[in-house]
C-alpha positions as CSV (number, residue, x, y, z in Angstrom):
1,X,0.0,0.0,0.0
2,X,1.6,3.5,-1.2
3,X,1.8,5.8,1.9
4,X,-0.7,8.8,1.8
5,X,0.3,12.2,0.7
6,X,1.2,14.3,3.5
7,X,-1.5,17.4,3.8
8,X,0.4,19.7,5.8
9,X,-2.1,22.3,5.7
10,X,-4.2,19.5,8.3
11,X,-0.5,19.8,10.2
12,X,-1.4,23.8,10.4
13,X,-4.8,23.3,11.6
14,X,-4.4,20.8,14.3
15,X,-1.7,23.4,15.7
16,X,-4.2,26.4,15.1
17,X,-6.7,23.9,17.1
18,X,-4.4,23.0,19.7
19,X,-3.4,26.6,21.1
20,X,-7.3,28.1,20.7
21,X,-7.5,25.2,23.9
22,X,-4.2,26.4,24.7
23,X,-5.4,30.1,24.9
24,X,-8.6,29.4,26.2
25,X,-7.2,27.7,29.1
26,X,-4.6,30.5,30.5
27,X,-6.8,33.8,29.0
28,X,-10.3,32.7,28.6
29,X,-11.4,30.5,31.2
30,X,-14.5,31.5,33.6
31,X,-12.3,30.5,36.5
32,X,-8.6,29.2,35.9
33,X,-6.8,27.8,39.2
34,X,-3.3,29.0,38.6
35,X,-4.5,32.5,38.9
36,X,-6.9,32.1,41.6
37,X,-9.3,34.0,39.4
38,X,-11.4,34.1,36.6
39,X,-9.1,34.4,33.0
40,X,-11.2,36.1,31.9
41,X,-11.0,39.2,34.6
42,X,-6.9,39.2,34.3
43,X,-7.3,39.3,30.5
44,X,-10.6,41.3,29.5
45,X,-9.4,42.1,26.4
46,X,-8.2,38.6,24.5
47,X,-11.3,36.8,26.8
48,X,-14.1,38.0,24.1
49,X,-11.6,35.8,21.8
50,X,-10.3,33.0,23.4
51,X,-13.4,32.4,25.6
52,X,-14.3,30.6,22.5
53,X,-11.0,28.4,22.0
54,X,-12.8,25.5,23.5
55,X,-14.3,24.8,20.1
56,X,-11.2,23.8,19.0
57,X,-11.9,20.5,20.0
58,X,-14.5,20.6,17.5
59,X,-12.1,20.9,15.2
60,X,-10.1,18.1,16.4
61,X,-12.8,15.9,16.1
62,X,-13.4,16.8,12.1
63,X,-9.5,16.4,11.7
64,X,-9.4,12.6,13.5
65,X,-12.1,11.9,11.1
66,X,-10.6,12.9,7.5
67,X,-6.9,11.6,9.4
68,X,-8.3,8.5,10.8
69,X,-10.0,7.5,7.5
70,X,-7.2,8.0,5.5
71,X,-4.6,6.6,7.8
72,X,-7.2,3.4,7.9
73,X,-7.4,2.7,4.1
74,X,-6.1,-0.3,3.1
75,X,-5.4,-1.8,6.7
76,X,-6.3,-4.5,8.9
77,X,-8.2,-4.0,11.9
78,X,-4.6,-5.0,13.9
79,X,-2.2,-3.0,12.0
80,X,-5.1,0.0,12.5
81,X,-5.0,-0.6,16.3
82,X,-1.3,-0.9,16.8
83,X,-1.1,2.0,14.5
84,X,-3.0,4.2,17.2
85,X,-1.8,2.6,19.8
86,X,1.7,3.6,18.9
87,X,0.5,7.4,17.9
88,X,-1.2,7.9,21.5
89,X,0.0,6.2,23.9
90,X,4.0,7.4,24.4
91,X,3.0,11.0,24.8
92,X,-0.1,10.3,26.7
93,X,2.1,8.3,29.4
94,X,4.5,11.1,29.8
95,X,1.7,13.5,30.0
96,X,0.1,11.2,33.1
97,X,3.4,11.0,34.9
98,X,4.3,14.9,34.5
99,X,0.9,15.2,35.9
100,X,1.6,13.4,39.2
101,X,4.9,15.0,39.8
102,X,3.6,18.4,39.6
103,X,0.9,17.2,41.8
104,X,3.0,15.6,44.1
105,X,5.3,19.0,43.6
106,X,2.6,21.7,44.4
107,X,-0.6,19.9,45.7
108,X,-2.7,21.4,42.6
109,X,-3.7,20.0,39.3
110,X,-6.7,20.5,37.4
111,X,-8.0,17.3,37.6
112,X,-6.9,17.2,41.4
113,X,-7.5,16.9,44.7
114,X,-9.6,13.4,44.7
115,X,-12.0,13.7,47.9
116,X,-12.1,10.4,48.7
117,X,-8.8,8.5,46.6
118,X,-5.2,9.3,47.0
119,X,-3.0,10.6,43.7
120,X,-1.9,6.7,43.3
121,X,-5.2,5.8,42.7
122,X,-6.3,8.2,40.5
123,X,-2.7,7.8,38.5
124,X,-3.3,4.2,37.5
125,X,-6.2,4.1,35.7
126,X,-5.2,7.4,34.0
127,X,-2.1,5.7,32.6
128,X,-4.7,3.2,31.0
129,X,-6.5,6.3,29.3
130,X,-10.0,4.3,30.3
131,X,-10.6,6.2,33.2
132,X,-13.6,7.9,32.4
133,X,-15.3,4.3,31.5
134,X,-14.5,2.9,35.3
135,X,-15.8,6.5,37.1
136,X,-12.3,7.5,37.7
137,X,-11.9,11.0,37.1
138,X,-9.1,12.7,34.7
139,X,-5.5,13.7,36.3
140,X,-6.4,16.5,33.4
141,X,-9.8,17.8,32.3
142,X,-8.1,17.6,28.8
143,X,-8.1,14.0,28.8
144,X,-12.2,13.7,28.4
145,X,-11.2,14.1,24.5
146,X,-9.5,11.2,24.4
147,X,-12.2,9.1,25.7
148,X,-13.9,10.6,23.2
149,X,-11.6,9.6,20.3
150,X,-11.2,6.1,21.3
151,X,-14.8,5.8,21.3
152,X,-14.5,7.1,17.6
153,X,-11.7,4.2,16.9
154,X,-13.6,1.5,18.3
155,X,-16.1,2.4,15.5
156,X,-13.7,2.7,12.8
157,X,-12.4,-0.8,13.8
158,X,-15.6,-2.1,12.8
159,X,-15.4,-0.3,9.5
160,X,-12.1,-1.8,9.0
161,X,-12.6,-4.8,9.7
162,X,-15.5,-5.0,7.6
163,X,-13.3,-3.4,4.5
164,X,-12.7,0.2,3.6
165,X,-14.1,1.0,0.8
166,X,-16.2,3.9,-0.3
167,X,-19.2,2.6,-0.2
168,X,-18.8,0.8,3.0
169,X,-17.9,4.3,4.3
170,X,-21.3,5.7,3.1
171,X,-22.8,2.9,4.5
172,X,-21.1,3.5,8.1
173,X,-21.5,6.9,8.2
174,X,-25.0,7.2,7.4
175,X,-25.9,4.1,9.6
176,X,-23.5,6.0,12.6
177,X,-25.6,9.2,12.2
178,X,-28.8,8.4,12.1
179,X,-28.4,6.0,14.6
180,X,-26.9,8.3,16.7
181,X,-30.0,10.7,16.5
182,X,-32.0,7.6,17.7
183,X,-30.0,7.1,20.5
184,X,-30.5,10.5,21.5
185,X,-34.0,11.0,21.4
186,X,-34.3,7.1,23.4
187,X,-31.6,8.1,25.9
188,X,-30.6,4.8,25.9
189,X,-27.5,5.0,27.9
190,X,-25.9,2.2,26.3
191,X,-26.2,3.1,22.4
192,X,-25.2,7.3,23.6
193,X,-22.0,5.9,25.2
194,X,-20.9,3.4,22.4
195,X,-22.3,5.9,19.1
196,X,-21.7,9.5,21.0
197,X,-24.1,11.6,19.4
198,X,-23.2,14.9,20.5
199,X,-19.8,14.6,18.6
200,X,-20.6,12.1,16.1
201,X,-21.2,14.5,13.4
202,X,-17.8,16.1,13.5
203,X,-16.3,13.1,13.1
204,X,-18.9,12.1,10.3
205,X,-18.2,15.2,8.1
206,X,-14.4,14.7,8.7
207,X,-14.9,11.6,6.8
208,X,-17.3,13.6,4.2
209,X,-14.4,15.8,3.7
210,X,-11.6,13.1,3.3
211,X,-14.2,11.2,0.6
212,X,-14.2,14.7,-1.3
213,X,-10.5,14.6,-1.2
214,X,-10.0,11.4,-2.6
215,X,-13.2,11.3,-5.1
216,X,-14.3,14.7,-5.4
217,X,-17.3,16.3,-4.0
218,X,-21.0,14.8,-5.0
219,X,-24.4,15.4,-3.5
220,X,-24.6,12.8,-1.1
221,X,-20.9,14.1,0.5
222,X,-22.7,17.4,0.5
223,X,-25.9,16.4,2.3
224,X,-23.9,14.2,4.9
225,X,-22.0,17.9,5.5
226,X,-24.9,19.6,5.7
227,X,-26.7,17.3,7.9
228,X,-23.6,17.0,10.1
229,X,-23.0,20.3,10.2
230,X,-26.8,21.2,11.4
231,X,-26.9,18.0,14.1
232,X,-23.0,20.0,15.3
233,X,-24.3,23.6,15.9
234,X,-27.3,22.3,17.3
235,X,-25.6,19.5,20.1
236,X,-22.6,22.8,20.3
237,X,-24.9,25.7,21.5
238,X,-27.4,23.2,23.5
239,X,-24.4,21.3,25.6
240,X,-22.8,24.2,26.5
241,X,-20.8,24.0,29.9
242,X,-21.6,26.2,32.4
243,X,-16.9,26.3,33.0
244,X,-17.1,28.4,29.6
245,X,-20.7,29.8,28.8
246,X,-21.1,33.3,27.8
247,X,-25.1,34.3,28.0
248,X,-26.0,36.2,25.1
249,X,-22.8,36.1,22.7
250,X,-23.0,31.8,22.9
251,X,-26.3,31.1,20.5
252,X,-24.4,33.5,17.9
253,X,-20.5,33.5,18.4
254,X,-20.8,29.2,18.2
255,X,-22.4,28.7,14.8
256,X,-20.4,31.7,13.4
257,X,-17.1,29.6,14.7
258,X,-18.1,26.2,14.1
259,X,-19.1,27.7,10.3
260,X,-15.8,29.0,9.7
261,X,-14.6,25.3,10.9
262,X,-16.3,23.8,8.2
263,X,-15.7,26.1,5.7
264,X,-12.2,25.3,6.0
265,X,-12.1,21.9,5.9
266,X,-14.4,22.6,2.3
267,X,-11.1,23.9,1.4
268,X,-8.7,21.0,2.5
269,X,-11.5,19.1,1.0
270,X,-11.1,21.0,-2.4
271,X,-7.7,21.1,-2.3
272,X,-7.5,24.9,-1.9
273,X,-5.0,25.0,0.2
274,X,-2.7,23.0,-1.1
275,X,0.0,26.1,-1.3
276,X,0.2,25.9,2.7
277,X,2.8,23.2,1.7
278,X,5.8,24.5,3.8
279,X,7.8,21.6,5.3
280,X,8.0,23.5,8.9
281,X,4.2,22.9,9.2
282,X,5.0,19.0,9.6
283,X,6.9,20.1,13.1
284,X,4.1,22.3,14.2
285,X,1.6,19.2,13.4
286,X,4.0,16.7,15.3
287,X,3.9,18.9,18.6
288,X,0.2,19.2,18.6
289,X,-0.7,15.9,20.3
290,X,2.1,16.5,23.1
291,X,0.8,20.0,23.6
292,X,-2.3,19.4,23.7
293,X,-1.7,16.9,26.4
294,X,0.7,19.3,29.1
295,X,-0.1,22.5,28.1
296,X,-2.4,23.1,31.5
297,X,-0.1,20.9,33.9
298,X,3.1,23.1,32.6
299,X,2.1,26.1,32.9
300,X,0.0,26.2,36.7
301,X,3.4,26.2,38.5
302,X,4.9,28.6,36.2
303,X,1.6,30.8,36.8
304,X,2.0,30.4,40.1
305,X,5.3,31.5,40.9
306,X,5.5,34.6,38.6
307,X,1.7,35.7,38.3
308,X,3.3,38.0,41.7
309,X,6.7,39.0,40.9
310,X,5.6,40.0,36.9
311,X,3.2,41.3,34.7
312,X,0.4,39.3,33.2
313,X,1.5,39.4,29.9
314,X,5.1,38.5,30.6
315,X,3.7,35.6,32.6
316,X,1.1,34.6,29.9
317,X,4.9,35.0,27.3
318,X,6.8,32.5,29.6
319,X,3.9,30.2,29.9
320,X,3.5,30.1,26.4
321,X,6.9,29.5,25.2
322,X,7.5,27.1,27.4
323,X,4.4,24.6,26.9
324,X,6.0,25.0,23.1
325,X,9.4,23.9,24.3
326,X,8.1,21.0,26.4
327,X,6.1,19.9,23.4
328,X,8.7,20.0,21.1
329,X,11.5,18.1,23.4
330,X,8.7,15.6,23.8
331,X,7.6,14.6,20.4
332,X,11.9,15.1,19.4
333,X,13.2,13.2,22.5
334,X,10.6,10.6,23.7
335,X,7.3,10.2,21.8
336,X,9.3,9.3,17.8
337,X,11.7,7.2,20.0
338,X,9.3,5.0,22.1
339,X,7.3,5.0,18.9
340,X,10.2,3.7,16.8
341,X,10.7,1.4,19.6
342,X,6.7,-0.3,20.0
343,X,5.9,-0.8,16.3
344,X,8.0,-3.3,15.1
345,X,7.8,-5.0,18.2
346,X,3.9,-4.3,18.4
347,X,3.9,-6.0,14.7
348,X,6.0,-8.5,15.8
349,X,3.4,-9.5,18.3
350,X,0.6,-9.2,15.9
351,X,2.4,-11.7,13.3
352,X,2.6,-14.4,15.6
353,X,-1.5,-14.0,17.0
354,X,-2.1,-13.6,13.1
355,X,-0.2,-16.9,12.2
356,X,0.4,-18.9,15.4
357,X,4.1,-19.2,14.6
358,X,6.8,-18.5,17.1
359,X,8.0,-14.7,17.8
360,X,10.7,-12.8,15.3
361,X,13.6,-11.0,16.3
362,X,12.5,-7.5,15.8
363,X,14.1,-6.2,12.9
364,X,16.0,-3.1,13.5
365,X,14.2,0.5,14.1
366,X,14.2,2.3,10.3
367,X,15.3,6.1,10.8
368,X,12.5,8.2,11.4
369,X,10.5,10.1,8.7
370,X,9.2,13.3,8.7
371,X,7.8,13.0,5.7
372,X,5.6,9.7,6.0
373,X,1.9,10.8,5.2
374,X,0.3,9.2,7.8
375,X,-1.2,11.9,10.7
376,X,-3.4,11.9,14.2
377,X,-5.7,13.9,15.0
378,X,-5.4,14.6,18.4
379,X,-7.0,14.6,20.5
């Protein structure tokens, strides 16, 4: 199977994505704990912006589904799991640990403290990244994404197992939505949980999108859009959070956003932007994931220390900069080495299952490449 092009201008967008959340989190945030007041108050002027970065995930979710599609086509459903497996899991773990020690460091954490279980007990299941289905909370609140996308692979196993093709994507995603919208109006606990409607239609027009890259656009692509698109505003302006409402700017600022959102993807769809093809945007793409992931336990101690001894903005510079760094060093330094270090071993494993045959050697890590087309989503 030839690799996948690379589309770097998805590399730009999951970064864009990435530091909305980032932003909303230090300068837009109802009540943020490293300041020990509302965001929103210590920056009133960015807040009317960034207040609104939490629809980045959105975003995410439309990216994992173009991504996750493309990166499943012509795979089995075990080289599709050990392919994800290897994307999210060496970052994630780091992410879990770093968010224990500064715990452990400064007794405060988003996600912390646990009234009635100690950090240990909270850490393990975290490191499993199925917390959320057992009742254990998240070390981070940015981890509920995750649960969301693995909910989203589970599906797409099906698909794959069943065969990618285009009309078997059709099929899934018109089966997924509308029984999604079933599931909704039942509230049958079981079928919300495994088909999650309120984000389902992201993830159903990222696919759209990816079918319009490969095939070119058609009317059915464009009514799945449409649909999807009506089902996300709706579930985005009703399911609002009361952590980062804003009363009478939410029912118009969200579908304004959210437009814009798929209005670009139109053009990643259409191949529009195909000139954002500047090799640098590959990096920025690589650090999302990792950024995404530490961006809130990083900077609380360094908010905490300076917020005092310097201006906002400098702290808000130095926060910045370094949830940047820290991303970077950990997709350079440990995420492409554990990951070069799993898969062959992780296809190794899946070799022997696959043909009952005593284990290989692993064969020898090949030198990373920045330019293989294959990209994540996340989140």
């Amino acid at each position: 199977m030839s690799a996948q092009p690379r589309v770097r201008e998805l590399d730009l967008l999951r970064f864009v994505a990435a530091a909305a959340v980032m932003l909303h989190h230090y300068t837009g945030v109802i009540y943020y704990s490293a300041w020990e007041t509302s965001a929103r108050t210590v920056f009133p002027t960015l807040a009317p912006v960034t207040s609104y970065g939490y629809l980045g995930v959105q975003l995410f979710f439309m990216i994992s589904g173009f991504v996750i599609l493309m990166s499943a086509w012509g795979r089995s459903p075990g080289d599709f799991a050990a392919s994800r497996f290897t994307r999210l899991f060496p970052a994630y773990w780091f992410a879990v640990c770093l968010a224990l020690l500064v715990f452990l460091s400064t007794g405060r954490s988003s996600g912390w403290p646990v009234s009635d279980q100690g950090p240990i007990m909270r850490f393990i299941p975290n490191l499993t990244m199925l917390q959320t289905g057992i009742g254990v909370p998240d070390s981070e609140s940015v981890y509920w994404t995750l649960w969301v996308e693995l909910h989203f692979y589970a599906l797409m196993a099906l698909l794959v197992w069943r065969g990618v093709t285009y009309r078997s994507c059709v099929t899934f995603m018109g089966v997924w939505l509308l029984a999604s919208v079933f599931a909704q109006e039942a509230g049958h606990k079981l079928l919300s949980a495994v088909l999650i409607p309120i984000y389902a239609p992201f993830f159903v027009a990222g696919m759209a999108f990816f079918l319009m890259f490969r095939y070119g656009p058609n009317l059915v692509l464009w009514l799945f859009i449409g649909v999807s698109w009506a089902l996300g505003v709706y579930y985005s302006v009703h399911n609002i959070s009361g952590f980062v409402a804003w009363p009478g700017r939410d029912y118009h600022v969200i579908p304004a956003v959210l437009t814009a959102f798929f209005l670009i993807m139109w053009m990643v769809a259409t191949r529009r932007l195909r000139w954002l093809n500047w090799s640098g945007l590959t990096v920025l793409g690589a650090m999302t994931y990792p950024l995404y992931l530490t961006h809130e336990t990083i900077s609380r101690p360094i908010i905490e220390t300076l917020r005092t001894r310097q201006d906002r903005w400098t702290v808000l510079a130095v926060a910045l900069v370094t949830a940047l760094l820290l991303a970077y060093l950990i997709h350079r330094h440990l995420e492409r080495p554990l990951q070069q270090w799993l898969r062959p071993r992780l296809d190794a494993a899946l070799a022997q299952i696959r043909f009952g045959v005593p284990a290989e050697p692993v064969p020898p890590v090949p030198a990373p490449r920045e330019a293989d087309g294959r990209t994540a989503a996340i989140p």
